[in-house]
DSSP file (Angstrom, degrees, kcal/mol; ACC not computed):
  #  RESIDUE AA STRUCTURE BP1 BP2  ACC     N-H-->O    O-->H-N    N-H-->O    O-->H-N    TCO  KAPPA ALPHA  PHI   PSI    X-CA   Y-CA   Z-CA
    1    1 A X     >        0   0    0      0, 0.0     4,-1.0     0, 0.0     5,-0.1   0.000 360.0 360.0 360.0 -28.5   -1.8    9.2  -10.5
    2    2 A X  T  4> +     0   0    0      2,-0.2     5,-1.0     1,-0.2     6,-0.5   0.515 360.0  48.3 -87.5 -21.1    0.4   10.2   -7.7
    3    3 A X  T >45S+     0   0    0      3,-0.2     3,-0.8     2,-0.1     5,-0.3   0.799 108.3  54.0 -76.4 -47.2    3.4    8.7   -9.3
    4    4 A X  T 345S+     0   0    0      1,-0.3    -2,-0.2     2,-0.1    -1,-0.1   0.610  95.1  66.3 -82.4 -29.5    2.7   10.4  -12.6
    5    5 A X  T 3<5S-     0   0    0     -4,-1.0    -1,-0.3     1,-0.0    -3,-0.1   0.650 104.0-134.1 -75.2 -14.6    2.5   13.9  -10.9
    6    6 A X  T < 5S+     0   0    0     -3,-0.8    -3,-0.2    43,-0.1    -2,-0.1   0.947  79.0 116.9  74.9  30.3    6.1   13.0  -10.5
    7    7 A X      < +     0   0    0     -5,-1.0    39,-1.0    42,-0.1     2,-0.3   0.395  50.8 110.8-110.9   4.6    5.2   14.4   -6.3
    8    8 A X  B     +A   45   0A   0     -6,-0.5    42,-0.4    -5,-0.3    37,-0.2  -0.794  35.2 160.4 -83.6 125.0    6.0   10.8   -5.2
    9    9 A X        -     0   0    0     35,-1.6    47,-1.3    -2,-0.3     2,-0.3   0.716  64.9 -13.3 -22.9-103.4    9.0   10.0   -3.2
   10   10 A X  E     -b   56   0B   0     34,-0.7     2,-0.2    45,-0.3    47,-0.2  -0.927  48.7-167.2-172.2-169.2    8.1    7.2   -1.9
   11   11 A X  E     +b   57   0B   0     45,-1.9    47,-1.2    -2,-0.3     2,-0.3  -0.674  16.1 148.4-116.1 166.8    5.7    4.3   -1.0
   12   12 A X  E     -C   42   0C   0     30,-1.5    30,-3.7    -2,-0.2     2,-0.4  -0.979  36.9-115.0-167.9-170.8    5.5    1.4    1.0
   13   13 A X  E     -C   41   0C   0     45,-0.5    49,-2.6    49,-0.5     2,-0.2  -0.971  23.1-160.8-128.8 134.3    2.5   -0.6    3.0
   14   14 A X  E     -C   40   0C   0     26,-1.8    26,-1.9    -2,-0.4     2,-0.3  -0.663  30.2-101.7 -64.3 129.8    2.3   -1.1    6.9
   15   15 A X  E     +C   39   0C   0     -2,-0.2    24,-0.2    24,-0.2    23,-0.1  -0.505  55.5 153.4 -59.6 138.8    0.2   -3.7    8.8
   16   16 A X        -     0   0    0     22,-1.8    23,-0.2    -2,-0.3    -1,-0.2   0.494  59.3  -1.0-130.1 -85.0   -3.0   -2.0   10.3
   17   17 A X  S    S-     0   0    0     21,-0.5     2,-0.1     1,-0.3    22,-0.1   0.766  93.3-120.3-101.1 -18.3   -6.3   -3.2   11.3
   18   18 A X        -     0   0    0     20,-0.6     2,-1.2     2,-0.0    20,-0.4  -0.298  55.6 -30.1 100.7 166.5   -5.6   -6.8   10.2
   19   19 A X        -     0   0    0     18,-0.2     2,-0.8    -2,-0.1    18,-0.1  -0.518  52.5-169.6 -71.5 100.7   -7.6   -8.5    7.7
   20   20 A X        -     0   0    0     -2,-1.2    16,-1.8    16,-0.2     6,-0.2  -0.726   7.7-156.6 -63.8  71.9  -11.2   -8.0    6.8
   21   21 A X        -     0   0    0     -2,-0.8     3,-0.3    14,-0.2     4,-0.2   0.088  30.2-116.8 -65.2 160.6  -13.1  -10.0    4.8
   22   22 A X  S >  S+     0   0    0      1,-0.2     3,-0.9     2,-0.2    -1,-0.1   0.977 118.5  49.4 -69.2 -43.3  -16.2   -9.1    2.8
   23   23 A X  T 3  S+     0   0    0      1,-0.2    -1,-0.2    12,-0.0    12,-0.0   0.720 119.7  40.1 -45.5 -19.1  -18.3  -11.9    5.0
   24   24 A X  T 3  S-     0   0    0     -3,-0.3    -1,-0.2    10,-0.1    -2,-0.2   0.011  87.9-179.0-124.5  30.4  -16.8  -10.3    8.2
   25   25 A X    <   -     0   0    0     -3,-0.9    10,-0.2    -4,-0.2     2,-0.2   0.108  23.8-139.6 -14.1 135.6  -16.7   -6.2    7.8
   26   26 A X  E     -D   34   0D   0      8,-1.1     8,-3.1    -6,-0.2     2,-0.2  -0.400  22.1-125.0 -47.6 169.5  -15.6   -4.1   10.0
   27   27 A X  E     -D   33   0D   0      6,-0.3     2,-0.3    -2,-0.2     6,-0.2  -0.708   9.6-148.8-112.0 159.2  -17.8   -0.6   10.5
   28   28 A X    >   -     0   0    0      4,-0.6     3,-3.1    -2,-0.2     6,-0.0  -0.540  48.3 -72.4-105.9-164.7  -16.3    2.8   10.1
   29   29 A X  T 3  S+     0   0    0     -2,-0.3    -2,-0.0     1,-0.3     0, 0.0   0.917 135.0  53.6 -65.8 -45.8  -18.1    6.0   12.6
   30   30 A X  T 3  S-     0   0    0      1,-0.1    -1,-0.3     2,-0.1    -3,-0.0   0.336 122.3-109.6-113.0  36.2  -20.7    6.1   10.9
   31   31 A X    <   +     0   0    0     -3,-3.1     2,-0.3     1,-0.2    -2,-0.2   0.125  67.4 145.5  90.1  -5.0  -21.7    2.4   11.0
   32   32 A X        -     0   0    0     -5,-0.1    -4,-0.6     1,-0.1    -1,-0.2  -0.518  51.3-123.4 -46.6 124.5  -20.6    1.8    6.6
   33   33 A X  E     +D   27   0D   0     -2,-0.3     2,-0.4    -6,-0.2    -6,-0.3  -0.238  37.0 176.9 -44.7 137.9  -19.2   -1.6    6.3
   34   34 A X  E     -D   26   0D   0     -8,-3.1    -8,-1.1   -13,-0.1     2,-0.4  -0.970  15.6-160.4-148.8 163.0  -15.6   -2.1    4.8
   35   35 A X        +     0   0    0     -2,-0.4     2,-0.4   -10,-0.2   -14,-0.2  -0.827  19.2 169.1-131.0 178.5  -13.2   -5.0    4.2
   36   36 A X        -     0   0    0    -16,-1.8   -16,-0.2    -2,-0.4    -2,-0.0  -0.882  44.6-107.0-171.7 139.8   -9.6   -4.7    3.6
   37   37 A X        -     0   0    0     -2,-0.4   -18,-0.2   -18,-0.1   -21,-0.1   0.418  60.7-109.2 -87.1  29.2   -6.2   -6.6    3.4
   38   38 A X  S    S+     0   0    0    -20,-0.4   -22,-1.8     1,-0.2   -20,-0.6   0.329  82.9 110.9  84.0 -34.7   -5.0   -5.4    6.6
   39   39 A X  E     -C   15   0C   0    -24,-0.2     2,-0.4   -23,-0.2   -24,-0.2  -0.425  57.2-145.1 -99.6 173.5   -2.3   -3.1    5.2
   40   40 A X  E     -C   14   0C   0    -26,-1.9   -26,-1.8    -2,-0.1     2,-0.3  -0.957  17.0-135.1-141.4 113.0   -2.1    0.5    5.2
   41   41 A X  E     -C   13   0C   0     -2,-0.4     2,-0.5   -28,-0.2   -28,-0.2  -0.432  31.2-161.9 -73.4 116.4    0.0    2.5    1.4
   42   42 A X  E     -C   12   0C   0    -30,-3.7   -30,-1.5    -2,-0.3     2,-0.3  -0.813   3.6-151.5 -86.3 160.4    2.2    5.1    3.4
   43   43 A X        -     0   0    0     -2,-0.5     2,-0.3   -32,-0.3   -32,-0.1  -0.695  17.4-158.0  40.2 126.7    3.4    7.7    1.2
   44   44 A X        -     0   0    0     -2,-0.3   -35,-1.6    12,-0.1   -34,-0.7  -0.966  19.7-177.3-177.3 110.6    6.6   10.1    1.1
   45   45 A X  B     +A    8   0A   0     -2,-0.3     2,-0.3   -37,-0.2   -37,-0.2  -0.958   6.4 175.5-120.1 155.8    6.1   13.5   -1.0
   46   46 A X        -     0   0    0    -39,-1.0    -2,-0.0    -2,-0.3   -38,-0.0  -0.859  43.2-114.7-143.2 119.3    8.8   16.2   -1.7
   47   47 A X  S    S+     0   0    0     -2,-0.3    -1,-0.1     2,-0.0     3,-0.0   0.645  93.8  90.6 -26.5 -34.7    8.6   19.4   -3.9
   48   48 A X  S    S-     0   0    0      1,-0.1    -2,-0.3   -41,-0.1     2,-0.2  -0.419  85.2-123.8 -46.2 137.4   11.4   17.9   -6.4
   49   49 A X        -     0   0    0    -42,-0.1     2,-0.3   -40,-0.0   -42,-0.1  -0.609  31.5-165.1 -75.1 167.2    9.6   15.9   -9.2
   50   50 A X        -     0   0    0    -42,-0.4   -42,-0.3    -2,-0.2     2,-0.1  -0.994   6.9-136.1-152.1 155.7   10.9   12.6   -9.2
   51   51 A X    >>  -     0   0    0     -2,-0.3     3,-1.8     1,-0.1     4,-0.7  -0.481  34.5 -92.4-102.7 171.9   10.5    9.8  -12.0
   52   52 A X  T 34 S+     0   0    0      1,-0.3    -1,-0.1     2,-0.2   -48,-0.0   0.345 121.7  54.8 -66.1   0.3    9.7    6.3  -11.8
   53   53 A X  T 34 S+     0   0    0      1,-0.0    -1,-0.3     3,-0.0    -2,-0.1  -0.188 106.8  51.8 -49.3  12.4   13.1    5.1  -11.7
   54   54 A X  T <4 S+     0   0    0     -3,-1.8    -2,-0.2    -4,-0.1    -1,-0.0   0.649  82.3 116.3-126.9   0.0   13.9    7.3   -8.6
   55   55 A X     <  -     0   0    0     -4,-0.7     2,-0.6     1,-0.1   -45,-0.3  -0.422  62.1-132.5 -59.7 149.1   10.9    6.1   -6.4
   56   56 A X  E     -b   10   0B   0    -47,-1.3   -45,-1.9   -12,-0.1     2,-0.5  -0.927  15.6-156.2 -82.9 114.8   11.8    4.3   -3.2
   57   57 A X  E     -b   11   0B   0     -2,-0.6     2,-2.0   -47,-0.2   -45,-0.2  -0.798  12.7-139.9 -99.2 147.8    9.8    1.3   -2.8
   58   58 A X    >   +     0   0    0    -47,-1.2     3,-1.9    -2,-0.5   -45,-0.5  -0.416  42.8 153.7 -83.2  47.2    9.6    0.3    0.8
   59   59 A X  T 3   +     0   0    0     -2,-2.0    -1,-0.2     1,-0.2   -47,-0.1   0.540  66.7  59.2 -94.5  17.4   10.0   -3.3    0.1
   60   60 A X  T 3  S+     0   0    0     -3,-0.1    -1,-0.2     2,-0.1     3,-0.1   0.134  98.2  87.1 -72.2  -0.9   11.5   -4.6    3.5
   61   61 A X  S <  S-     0   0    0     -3,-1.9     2,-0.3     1,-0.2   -47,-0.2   0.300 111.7 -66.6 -66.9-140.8    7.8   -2.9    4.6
   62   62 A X        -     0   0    0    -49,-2.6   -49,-0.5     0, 0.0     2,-0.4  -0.805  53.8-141.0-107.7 158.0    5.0   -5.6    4.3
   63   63 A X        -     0   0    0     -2,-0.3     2,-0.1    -3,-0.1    -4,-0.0  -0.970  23.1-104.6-128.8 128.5    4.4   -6.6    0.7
   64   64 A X     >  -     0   0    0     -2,-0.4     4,-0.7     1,-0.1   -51,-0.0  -0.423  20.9-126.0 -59.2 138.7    0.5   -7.3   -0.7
   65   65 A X  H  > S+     0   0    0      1,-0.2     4,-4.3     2,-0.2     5,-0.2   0.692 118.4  48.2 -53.8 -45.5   -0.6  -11.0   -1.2
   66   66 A X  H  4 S+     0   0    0      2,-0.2     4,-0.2     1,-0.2    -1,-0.2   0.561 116.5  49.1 -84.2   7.6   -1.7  -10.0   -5.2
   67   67 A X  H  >>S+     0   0    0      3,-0.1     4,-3.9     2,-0.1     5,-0.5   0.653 114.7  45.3 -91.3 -55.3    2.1   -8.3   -5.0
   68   68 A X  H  X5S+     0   0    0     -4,-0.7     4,-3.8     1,-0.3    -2,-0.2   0.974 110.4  51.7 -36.1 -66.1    3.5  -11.7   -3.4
   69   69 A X  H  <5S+     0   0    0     -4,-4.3    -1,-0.3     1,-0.2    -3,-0.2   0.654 110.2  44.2 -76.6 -19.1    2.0  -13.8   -5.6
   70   70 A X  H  45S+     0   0    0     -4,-0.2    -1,-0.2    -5,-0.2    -2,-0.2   0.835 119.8  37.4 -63.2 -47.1    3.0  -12.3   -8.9
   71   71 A X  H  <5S-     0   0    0     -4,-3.9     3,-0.3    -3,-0.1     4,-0.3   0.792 111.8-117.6 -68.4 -42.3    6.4  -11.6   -8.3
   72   72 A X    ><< -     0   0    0     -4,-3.8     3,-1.6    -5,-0.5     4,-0.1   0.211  18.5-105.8 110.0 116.2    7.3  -15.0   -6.1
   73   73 A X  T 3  S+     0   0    0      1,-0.2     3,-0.2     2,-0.2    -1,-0.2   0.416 116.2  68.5 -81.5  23.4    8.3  -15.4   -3.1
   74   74 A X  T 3  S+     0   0    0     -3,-0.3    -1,-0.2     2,-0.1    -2,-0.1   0.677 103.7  52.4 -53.7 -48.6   11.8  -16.3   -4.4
   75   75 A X    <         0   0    0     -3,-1.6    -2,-0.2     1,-0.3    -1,-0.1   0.430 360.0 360.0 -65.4  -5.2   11.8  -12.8   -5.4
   76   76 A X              0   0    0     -3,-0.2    -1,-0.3    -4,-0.1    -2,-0.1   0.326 360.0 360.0-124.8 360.0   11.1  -11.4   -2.5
């Protein structure tokens, strides 16, 4: 959606908490359970629209496993 408002820059993903599984949760403050793959989507907005050929993908960031595995790590 954030792409389509044409207010995306650009994106990429970070390591953060590490990886969470649904058997092993982590808690957030007010004790809900969450799981995660460990990365964290940064974001880059600017008042210009910009289209989906002009995004910057952050792909020397860290790249998602279901990202990995589609593309190849040939590809990458």
């Amino acid at each position: 959606d954030l792409a389509y408002s044409q207010a995306l820059k650009a994106f990429g993903y970070l390591n953060g908490v590490g990886v969470q599984t649904r058997d092993a949760p982590r808690y957030n403050l007010v004790g809900d359970p969450y799981f995660t793959d460990g990365l964290r989507a940064v974001m880059f907005f600017d008042e210009r629209p910009f289209t989906f050929a002009e995004l910057d993908i952050k792909a020397h960031w860290e790249i998602p496993s279901e990202i990995r595995a589609k593309i190849g790590e040939d590809k990458l």
